[in-house]
C-alpha positions as CSV (number, residue, x, y, z in Angstrom):
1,X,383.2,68.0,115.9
2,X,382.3,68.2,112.1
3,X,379.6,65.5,112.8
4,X,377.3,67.9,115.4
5,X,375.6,69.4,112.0
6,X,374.7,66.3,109.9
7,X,373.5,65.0,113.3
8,X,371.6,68.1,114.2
9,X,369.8,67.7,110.9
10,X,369.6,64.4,110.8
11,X,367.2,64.7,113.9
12,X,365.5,67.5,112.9
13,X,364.8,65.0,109.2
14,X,363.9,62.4,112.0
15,X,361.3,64.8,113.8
16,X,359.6,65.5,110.7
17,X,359.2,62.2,109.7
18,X,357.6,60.6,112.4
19,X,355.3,63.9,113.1
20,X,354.1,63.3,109.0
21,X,353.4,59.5,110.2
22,X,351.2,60.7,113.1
23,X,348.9,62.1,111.0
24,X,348.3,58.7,109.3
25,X,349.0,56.3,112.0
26,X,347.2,56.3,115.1
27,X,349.7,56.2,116.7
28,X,349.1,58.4,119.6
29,X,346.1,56.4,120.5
30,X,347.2,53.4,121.3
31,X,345.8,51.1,123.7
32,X,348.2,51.5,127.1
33,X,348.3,55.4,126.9
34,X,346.7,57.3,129.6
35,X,344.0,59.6,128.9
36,X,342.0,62.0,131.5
37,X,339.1,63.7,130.6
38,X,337.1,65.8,133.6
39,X,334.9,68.7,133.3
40,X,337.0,71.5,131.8
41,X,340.7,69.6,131.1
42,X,342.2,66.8,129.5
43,X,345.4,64.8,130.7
44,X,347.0,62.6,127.9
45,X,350.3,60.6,129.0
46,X,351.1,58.6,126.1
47,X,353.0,55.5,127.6
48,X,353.0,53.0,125.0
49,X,353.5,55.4,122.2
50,X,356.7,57.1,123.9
51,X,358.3,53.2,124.3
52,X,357.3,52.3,120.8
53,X,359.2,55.5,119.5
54,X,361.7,55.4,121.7
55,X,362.5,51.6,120.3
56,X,362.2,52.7,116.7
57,X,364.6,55.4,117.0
58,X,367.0,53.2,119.0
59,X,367.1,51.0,116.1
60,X,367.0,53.5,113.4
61,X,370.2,55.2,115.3
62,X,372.0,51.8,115.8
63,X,371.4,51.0,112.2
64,X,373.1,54.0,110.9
65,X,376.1,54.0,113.8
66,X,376.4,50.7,112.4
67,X,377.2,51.5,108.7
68,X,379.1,54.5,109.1
């Protein structure tokens, strides 16, 4: 139970990191996301971007479960 903290901040470290990246990166506009645009709305499902960071995190999380 001591663990939920470091891990609560270790997200929230996380989180920050990768928003600071998609500033630089483009990665929100990568080829397979879905964009929307009609008259007066926009609809943006990013696809590839959500598997790409859900891969990187999956690594980054079995990395350090793995050197603990």
């Amino acid at each position: 139970m001591m663990n939920v903290p470091k891990t609560i901040m270790l997200l929230g470290v996380v989180l920050i990191v990768v928003g600071f990246l998609m500033q630089f990166i483009k990665l929100g506009r990568l080829p397979g996301d879905i964009v929307i645009k009609k008259e007066n709305a926009t609809f943006y499902f990013p696809i590839m971007t959500s598997i790409i960071l859900s891969v990187v995190l999956s690594l980054i999380f079995y990395m350090i479960g793995r050197f603990r």
